[in-house]
C-alpha positions in Angstrom: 6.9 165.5 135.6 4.5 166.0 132.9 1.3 168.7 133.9 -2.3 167.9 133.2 -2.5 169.0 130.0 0.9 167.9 128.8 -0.7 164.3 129.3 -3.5 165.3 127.5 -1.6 166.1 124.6 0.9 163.5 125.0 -1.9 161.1 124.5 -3.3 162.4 121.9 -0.2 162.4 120.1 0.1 159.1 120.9 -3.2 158.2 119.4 -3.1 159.7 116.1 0.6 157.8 115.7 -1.2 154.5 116.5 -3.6 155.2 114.2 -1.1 155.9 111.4 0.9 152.5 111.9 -2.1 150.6 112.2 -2.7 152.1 108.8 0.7 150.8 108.0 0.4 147.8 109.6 -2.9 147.1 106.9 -1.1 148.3 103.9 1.9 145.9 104.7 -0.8 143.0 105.6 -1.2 143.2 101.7 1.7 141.5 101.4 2.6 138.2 103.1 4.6 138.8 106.1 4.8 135.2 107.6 5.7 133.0 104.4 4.3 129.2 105.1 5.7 126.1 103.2 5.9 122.5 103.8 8.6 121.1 102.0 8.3 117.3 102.2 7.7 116.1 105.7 8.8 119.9 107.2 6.9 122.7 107.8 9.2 126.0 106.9 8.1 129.8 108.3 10.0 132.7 107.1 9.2 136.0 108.6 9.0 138.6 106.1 9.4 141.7 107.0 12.7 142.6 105.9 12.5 146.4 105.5 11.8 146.5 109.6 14.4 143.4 110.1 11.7 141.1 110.7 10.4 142.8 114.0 7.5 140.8 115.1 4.2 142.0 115.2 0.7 141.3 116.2 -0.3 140.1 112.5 2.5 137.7 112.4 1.9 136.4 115.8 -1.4 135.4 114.9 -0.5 133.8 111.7 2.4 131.7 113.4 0.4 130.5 116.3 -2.0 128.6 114.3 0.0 127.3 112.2 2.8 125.9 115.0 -0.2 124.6 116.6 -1.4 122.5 113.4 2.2 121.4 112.1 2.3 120.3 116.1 -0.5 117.8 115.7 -0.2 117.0 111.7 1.2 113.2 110.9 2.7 114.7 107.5 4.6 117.2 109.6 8.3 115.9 111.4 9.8 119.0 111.8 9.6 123.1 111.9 12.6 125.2 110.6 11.8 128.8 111.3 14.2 131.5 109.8 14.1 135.4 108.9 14.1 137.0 104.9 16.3 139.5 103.8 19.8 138.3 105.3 20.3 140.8 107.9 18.1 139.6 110.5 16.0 136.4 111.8 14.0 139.0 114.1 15.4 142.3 115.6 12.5 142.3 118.0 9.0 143.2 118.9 7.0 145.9 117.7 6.9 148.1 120.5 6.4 151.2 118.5 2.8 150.4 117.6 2.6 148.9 121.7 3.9 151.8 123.4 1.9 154.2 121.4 -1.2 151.8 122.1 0.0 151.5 126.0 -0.3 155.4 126.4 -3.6 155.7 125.9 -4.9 152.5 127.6 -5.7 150.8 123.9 -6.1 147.0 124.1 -3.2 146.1 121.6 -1.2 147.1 124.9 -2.5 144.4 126.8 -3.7 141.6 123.6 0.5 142.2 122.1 2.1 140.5 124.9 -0.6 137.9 126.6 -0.7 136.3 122.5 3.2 136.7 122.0 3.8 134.8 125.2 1.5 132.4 124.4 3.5 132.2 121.3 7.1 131.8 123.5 5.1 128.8 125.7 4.5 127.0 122.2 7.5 127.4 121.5 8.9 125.9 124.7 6.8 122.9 125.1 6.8 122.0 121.2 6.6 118.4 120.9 8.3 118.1 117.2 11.6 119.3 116.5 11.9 122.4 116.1 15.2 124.0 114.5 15.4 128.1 114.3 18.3 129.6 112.1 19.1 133.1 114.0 20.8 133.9 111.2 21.8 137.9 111.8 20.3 140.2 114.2 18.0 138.3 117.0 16.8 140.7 119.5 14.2 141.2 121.9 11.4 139.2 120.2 13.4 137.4 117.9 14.9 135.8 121.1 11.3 134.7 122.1 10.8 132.8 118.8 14.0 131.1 119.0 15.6 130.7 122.5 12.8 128.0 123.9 13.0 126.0 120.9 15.2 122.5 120.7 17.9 123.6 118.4 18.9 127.5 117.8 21.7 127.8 114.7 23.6 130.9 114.7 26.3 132.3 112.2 29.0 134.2 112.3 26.3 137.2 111.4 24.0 136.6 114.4 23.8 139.5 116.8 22.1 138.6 120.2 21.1 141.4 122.0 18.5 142.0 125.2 18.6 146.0 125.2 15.1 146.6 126.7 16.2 148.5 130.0 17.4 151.1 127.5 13.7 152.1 126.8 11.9 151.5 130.4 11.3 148.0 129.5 12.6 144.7 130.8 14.1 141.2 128.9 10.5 139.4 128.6 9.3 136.8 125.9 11.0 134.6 128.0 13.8 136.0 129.3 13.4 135.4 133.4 13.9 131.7 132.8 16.9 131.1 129.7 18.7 134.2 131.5 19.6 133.0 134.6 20.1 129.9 133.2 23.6 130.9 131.6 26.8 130.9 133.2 27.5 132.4 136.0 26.0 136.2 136.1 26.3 136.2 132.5 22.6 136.3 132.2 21.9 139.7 134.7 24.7 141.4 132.3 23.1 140.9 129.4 19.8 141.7 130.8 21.4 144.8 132.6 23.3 146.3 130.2 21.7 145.2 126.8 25.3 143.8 125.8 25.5 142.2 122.2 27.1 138.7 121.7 28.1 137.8 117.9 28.8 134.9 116.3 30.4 131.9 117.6 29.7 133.5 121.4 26.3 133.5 121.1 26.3 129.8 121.5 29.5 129.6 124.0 26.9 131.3 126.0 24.5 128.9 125.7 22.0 130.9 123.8 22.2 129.1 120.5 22.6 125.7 120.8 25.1 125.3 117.3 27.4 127.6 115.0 27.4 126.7 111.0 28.5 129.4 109.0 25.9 131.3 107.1 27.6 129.7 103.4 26.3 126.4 104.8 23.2 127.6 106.1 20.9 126.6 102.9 22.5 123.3 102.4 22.0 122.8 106.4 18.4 123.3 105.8 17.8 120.9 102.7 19.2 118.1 104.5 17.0 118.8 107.5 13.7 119.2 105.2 15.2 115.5 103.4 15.3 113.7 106.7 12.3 110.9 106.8 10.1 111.6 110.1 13.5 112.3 111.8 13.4 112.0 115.9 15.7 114.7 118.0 18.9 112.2 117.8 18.6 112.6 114.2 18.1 116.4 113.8 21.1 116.8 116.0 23.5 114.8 114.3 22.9 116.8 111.1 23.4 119.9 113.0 26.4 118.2 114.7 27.8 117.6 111.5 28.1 121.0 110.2 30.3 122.2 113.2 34.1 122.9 112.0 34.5 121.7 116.0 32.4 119.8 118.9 30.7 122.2 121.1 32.1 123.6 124.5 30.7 125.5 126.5 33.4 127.7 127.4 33.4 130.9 130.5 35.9 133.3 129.0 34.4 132.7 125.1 36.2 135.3 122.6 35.5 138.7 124.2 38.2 139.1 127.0 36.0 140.9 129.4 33.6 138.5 130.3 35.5 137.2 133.1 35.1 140.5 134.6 31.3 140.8 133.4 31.0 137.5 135.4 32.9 138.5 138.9 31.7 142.3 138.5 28.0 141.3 138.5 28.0 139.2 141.3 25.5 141.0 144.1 22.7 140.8 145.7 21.4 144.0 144.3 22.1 146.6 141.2 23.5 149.5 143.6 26.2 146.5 144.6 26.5 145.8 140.9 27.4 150.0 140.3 29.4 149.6 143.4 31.3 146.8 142.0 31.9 148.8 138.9 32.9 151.9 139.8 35.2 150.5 142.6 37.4 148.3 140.2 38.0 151.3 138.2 39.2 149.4 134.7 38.1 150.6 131.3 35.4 148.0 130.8 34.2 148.5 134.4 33.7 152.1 133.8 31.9 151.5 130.3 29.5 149.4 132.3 29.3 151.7 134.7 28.3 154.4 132.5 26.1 152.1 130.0 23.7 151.4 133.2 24.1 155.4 134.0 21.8 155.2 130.9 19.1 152.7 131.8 15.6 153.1 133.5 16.4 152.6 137.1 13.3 150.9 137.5 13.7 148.8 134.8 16.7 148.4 136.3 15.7 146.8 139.9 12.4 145.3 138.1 15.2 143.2 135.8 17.0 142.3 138.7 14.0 140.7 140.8 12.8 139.3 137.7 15.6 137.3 136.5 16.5 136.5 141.0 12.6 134.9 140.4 12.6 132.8 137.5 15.8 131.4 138.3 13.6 129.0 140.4 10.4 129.1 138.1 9.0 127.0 135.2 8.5 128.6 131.5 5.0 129.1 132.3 5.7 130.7 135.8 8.1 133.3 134.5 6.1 134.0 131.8 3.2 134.7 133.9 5.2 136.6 136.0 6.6 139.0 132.9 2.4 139.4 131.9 2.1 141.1 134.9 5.7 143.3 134.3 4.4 143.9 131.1 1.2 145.7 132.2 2.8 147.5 135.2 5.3 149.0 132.1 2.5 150.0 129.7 0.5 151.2 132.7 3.7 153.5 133.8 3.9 154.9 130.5 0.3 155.7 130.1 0.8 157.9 133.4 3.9 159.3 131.7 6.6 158.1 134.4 8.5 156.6 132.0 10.3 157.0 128.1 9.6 154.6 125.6 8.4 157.2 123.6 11.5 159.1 123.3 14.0 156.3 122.9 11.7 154.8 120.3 9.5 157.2 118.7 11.1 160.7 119.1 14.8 159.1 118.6 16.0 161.1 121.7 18.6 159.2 122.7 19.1 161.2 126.7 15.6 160.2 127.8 14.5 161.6 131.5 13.7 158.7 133.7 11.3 159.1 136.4 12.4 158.2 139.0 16.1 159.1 137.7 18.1 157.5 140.4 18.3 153.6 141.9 17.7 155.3 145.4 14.7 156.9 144.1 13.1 153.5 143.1 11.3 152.2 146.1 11.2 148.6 147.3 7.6 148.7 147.4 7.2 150.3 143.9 9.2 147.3 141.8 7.2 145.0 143.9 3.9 146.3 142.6 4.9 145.6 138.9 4.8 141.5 140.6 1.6 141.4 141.6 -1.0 139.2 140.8 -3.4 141.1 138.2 -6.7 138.6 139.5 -8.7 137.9 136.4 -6.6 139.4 134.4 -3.5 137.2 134.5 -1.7 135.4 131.7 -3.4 131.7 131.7 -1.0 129.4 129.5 
């Protein structure tokens, strides 16, 4: 545990860092990192920050809201197409650098970052147009918020889907409580467990994307989406239809041969069952899981667990209410110093000292805490 003083300087660490990437953050502000366009009857947002793969961050959030929000209710506007620059990423995630640094010392960007991005995700889910995101590359993290909970989510053979937050003391949010435990099986608690990465064509056997065209065709793809004439959701989705080699099936065992065992492993009614489960069956992949959740934050472990057991039942809205309130129980932890963001993220340490360090250590009453209701404070959508 960290003394008195190591807080003190911890934090003040913390603040001159967030002071030097919000000075970053106003220097790359000079140049567009949300690029707007409406070609014909479609509005078109490319996220442009290629350099950091297109991680999302506060700036762009509050350029994309508006905008979503005016295309939504705009008689010129048919449809949205949303895609990332660069081509090696439609959005590797969130900017939790500049969030963790603001969450350990109590600044509001901690608190503003995740109430406006969810915000965001709800737009996303309820949009009434059609709304067609090409997760063409890497989609982590927050790029899964801006893509999952729209109508139609392309991916390539170069998407890589990846939840890894319980690797740095977070949890799968944007979102991630309701699509999870939506997919098949316990497919959704092992992605959300062990930050696993799906590529290619399995990111939509999964569920998560809802075609596969292959990146050559993905600019043609687009053109004949912005050419359709006020196009309805039949239409969009026989154009997207058409650029399938084959018809769509959802399929259990998809290409990697140990999903079946991801699937039966990760059937319990509680992570310790999950680690029993694994360590009992004793095969090479169990034992890789075994030791891959070795690594995690046991309490981001348990709170992933309950989260994803709740919003299996909940609306969009309801889970993303509930992940508000996860959200500010994890920057409030890391502003006491209990848990390691900052070395996984910041400090690249890559053996981070969890507190507490061990499932049995995390109380029942502790993960429950992170659930409750924060009064006035609470995410209104």
């Amino acid at each position: 545990p960290f003394s008195h003083l190591s807080c003190i300087v911890f934090r003040f660490r913390s603040l001159c860092r967030l002071q030097r990437i919000r000075g970053q953050m106003m220097t790359s502000q000079a140049g567009a990192e949300i690029l707007v366009e409406k070609v014909g009857n479609a509005g078109v947002i490319t996220l442009n920050r290629p350099k950091a793969l297109n991680a999302l961050n506060m700036n762009m959030i509050r350029l994309m809201y508006p905008q979503l929000k005016k295309w939504e209710t705009d008689k010129e506007t048919d449809i949205v197409i949303v895609k990332g620059a660069g081509g090696k990423a439609f959005c590797a995630g969130g900017d939790i650098r500049a969030v963790t640094e603001a969450g350990k010392i109590g600044d509001a960007l901690a608190k503003n970052f995740f109430r406006e991005e969810y915000i965001l995700n709800n737009t996303i889910g309820t949009y009434q147009k059609p709304y067609v995101a090409l997760i063409d590359g890497i989609t982590m993290g927050g790029g899964v918020g801006l893509s999952v909970h729209g109508r139609f989510r392309v991916a390539t053979e170069k998407t890589l889907f990846a939840m890894p937050e319980t690797a740095i003391g977070l949890f799968p949010d944007v979102g991630g409580g309701y699509f999870l435990p939506r997919l098949q099986g316990q497919l959704g608690l092992f992605l959300a467990l062990t930050g696993f990465r799906l590529k290619g064509r399995d990111v939509q056997r999964a569920g998560v994307a809802s075609h596969f065209v292959e990146s050559q065709k993905i600019a043609a793809l687009e053109k004949e989406l912005v050419d359709l004439k006020t196009p309805s959701i039949e239409d969009v989705s026989r154009v997207l239809d058409s650029y399938q080699k084959r018809p769509y099936v959802l399929q259990l065992t998809m290409s990697h041969p140990c999903i079946p065992a991801a699937l039966r492993l990760f059937q319990s009614n509680s992570v310790e069952g999950i680690v029993h489960n694994l360590k009992t069956d004793g095969s090479p992949f169990a034992q890789k899981q075994a030791e891959t959740l070795a690594k995690m934050s046991p309490t981001s472990l348990k709170i992933t667990f309950k989260q994803l057991q709740a919003g299996g039942t909940m609306s969009l809205q309801e889970v993303l209410v509930m992940e508000y309130r996860l959200s500010q129980a994890c920057m409030y932890a890391i502003r006491c110093c209990f848990f390691c963001v900052c070395l996984v993220l910041v400090d690249k340490d890559h053996s981070p000292k969890w507190s507490p360090s061990t499932l049995k250590e995390v109380s029942e009453q502790s993960v429950e805490d992170c659930f409750s209701s924060l009064g006035e404070r609470d995410l209104k959508l």
